[in-house]
C-alpha positions as CSV (number, residue, x, y, z in Angstrom):
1,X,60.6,-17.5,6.1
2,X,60.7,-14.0,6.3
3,X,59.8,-12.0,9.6
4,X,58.1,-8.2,9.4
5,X,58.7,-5.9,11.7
6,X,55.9,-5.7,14.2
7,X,54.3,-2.6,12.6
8,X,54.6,-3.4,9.0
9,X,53.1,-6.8,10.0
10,X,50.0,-4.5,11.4
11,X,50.1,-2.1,8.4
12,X,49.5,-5.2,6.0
13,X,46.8,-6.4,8.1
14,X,44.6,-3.1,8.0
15,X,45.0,-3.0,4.7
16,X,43.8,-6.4,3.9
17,X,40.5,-5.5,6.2
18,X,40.3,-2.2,4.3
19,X,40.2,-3.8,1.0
20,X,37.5,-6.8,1.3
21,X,34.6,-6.1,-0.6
22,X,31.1,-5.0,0.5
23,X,29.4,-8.1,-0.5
24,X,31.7,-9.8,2.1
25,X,30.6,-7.7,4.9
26,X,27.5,-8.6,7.3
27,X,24.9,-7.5,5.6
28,X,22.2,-4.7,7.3
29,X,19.8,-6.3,9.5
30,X,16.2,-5.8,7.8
31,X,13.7,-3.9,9.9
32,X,11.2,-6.4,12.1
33,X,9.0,-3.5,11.5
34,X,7.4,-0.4,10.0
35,X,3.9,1.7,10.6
36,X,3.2,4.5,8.0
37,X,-0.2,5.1,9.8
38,X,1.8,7.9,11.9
39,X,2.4,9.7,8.6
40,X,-1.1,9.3,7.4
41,X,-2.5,11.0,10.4
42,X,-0.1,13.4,10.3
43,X,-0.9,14.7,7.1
44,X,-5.0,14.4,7.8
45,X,-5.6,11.7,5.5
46,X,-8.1,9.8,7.5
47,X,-9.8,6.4,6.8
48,X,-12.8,6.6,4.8
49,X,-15.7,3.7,4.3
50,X,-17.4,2.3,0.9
51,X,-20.6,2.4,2.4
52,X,-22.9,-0.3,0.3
53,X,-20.6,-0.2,-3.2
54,X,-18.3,-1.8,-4.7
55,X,-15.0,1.0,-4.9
56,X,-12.7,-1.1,-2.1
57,X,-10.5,-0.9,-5.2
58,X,-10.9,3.0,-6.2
59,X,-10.8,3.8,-2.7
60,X,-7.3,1.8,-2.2
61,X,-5.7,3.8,-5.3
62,X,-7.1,7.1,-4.2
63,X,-5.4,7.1,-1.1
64,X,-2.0,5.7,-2.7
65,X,-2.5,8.8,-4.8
66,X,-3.0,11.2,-1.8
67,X,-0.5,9.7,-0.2
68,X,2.2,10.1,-2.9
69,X,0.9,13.4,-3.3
70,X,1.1,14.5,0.2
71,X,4.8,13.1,0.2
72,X,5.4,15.3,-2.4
73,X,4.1,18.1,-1.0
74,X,4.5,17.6,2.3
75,X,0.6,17.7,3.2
76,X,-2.2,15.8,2.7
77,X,-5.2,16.7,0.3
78,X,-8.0,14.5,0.1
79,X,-8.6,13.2,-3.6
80,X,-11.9,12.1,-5.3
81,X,-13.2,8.7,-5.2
82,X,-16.2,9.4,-7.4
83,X,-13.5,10.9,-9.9
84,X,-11.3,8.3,-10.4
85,X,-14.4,6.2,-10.9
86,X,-15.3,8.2,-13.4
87,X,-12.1,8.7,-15.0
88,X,-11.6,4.7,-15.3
89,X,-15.0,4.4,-17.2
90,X,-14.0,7.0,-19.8
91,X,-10.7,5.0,-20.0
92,X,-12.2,2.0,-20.8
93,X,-15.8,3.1,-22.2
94,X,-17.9,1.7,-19.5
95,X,-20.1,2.2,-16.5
96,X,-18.9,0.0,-13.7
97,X,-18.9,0.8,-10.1
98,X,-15.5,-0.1,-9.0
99,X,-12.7,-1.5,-11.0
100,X,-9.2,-3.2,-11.3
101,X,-5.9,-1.5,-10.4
102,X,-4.9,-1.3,-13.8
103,X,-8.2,0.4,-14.8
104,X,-8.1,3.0,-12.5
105,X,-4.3,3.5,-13.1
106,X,-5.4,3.8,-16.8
107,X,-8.1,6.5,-15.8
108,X,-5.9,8.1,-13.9
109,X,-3.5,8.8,-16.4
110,X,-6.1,10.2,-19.2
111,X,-8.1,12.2,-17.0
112,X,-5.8,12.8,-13.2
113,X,-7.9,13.3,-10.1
114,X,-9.5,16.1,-8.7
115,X,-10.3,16.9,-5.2
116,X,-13.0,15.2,-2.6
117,X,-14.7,18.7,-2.2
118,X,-15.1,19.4,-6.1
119,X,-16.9,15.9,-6.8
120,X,-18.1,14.5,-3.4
121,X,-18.4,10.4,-2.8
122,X,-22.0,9.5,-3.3
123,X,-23.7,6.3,-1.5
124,X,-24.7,5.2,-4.4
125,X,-23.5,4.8,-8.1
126,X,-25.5,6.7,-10.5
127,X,-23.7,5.8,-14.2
128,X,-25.0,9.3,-15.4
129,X,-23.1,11.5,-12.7
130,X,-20.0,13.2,-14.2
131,X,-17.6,15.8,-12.6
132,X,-19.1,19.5,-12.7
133,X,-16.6,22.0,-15.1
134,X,-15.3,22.9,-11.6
135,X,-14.2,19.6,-10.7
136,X,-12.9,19.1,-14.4
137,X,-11.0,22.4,-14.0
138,X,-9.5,21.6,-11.0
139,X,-8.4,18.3,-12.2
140,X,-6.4,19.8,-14.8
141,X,-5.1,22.3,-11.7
142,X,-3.9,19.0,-9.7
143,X,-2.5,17.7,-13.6
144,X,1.0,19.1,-13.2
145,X,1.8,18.1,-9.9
146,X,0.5,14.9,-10.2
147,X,2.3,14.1,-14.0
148,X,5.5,13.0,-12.2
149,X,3.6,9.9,-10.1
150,X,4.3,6.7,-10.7
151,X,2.8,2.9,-10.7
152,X,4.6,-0.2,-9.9
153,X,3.5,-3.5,-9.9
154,X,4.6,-6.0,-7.5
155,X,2.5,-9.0,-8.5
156,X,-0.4,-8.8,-11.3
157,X,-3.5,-9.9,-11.3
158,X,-3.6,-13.0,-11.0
159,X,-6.5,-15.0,-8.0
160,X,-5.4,-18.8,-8.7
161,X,-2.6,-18.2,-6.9
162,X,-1.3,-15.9,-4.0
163,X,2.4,-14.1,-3.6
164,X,5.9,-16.1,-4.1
165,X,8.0,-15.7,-1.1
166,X,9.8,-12.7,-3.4
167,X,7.2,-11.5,-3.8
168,X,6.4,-11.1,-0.2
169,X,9.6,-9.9,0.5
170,X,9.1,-7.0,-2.2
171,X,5.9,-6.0,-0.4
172,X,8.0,-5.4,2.4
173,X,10.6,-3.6,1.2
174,X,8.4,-1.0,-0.4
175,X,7.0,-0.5,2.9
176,X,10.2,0.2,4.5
177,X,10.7,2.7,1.5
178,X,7.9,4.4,3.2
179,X,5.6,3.7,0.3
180,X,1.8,1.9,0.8
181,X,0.9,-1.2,-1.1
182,X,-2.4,-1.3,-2.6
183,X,-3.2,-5.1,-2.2
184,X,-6.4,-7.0,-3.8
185,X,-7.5,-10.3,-2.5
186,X,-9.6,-13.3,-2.4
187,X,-11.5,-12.6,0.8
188,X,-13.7,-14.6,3.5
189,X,-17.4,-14.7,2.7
190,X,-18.1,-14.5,6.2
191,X,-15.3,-12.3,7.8
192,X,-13.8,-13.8,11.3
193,X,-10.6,-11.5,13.4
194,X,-8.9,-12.7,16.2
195,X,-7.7,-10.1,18.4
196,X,-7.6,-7.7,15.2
197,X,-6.0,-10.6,12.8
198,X,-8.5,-11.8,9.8
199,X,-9.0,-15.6,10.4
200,X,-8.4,-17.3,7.1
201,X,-10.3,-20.2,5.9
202,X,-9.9,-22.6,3.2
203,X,-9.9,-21.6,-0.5
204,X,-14.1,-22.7,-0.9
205,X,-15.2,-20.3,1.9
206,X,-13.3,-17.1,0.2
207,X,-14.8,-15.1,-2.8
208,X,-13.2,-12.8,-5.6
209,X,-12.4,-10.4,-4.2
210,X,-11.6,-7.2,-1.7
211,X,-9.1,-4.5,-2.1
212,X,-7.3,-2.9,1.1
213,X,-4.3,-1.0,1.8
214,X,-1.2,-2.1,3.3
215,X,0.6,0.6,5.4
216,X,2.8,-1.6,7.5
217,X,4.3,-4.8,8.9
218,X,5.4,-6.8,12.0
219,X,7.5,-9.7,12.3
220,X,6.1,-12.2,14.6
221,X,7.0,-15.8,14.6
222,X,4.4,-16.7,16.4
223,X,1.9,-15.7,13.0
224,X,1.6,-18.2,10.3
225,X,4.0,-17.1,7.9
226,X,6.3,-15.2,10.4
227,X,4.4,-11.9,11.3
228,X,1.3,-9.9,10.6
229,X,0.9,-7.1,7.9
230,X,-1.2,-3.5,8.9
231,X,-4.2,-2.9,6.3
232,X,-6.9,0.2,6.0
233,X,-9.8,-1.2,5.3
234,X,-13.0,0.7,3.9
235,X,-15.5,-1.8,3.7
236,X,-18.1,-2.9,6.3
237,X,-17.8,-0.8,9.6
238,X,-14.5,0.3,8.7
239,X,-12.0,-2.5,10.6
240,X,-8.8,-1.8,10.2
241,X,-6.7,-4.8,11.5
242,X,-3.9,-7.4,10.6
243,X,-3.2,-10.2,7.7
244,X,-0.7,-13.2,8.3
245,X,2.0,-13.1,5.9
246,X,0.4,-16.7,5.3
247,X,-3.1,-15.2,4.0
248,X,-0.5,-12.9,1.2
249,X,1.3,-16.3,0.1
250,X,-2.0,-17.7,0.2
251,X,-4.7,-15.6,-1.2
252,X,-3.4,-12.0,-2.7
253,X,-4.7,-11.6,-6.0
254,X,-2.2,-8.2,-6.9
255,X,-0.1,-6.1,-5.6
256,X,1.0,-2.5,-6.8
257,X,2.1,0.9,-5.5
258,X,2.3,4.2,-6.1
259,X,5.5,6.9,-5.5
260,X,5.8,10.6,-6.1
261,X,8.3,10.1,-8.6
262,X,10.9,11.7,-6.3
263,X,12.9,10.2,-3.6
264,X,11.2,8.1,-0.8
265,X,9.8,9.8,2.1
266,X,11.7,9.7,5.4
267,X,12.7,6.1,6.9
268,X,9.5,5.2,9.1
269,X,9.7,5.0,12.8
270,X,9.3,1.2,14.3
271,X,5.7,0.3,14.8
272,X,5.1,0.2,18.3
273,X,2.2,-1.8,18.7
274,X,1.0,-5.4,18.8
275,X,-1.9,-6.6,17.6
276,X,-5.0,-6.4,19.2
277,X,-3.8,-2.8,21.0
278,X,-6.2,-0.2,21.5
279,X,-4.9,1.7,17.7
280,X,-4.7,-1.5,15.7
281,X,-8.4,-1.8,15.6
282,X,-10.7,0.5,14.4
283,X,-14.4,0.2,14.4
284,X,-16.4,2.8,13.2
């Protein structure tokens, strides 16, 4: 057997440590939670309501767009509901109030957005309203700076079945990317929250569909499904509140967001409340 002197024998051993390979190395501890709605307000892009219609879905996209906007820009810009309506008809040759993901995505692309003060959100759907030439015009202004924004999906449409675990996991990391996830579900036909968190119910008692968006998360093991996801919410009185990460696996029909095309915004702070608190809810 051969001995080393003491400091070669120290030499070889740092530079064993120094060569073992990432994947060996513990691995980052994922974040137990993030809040985006600190951003939101911070760029004026408030929660707005539906009123009697049925545009949970073109409200969700709208403010995925402003929000990939404003993280572009670094300021928020309210964006036309009624326009992106609009735009998804033209896309597909209809005259629905409200639409899928996909079809608003699709309007988006032919026709962009323009802003909430060039074609105003109306109470109710009249199929003969289209944008004035000043909304038009300033919906090719926005066309530039929007051009470079892009859709993702994280789980297509699909209501007989809800997210895989991946899936779930996905959600989360786009959140932690600092990005919102516009999430459509199968929803309770009579709505029920415990301290802020949507009661689920079996699958009879929930109908096709809402649309809300997700702008954070919290692990908490004592949630079915291990924690609680943060959703804006424009239907009704305008409750913003919590899903289980058991009502995603269980009822979440798709899942899709929007970037600015550019690198993610800036890590999120932690979220610092727990359901129920004072800010989780909002009733308006």
């Amino acid at each position: 057997m051969i001995s080393l002197p003491r400091p070669l024998c120290l030499a070889a051993l740092t530079a064993l440590l120094s060569a073992t390979p990432a994947a060996a190395q513990a691995p980052e501890t994922p974040s137990v939670s993030v809040d985006l709605r600190p951003r939101l307000e911070g760029w004026g892009l408030e929660a707005r309501h539906q009123g009697k219609r049925n545009t949970c879905s073109v409200f969700v996209v709208t403010e995925a767009l402003e929000y990939a906007l404003a993280a572009k820009e670094g300021r928020g810009r309210c964006l036309s509901v009624e326009y992106l309506n609009w735009a998804a008809n033209q896309a597909l040759h209809g005259a629905e109030d409200g639409g899928f993901f996909s079809d608003l995505w699709k309007g988006f692309e032919a026709r962009r957005i323009c802003l909430e003060e060039d074609m105003p959100y109306r109470q109710r759907f009249e199929p003969s309203n289209g944008p004035s030439e000043n909304a038009q015009a300033g919906a090719k202004t926005l066309g530039p700076i929007l051009k470079t924004l892009r859709f993702h999906w994280i789980k297509e449409w699909d209501p007989k079945k809800g997210l895989s675990k991946g899936q779930l996991a996905e959600v989360r990391r786009t959140l932690e990317r600092g990005w919102p996830v516009c999430g459509g579900f199968l929803w309770p036909k009579q709505e029920a929250w415990d301290d802020g968190i949507l009661r689920s119910v079996p699958r009879e008692d929930v109908r096709d569909g809402h649309s809300v968006l997700l702008v954070g998360y919290r692990d908490d093991p004592g949630q079915p499904g291990g924690g609680v996801f943060m959703i804006r919410n424009t239907a009704g009185p305008g409750r913003d509140g919590f899903l289980t990460y058991e009502y995603l696996l269980t009822y979440m029909n798709d899942a899709a967001w929007i970037d600015s095309g550019a690198d993610a915004p800036p890590k999120c702070p932690p979220a610092p409340e727990q359901p129920g608190a004072s800010r989780a809810l909002k009733t308006q």
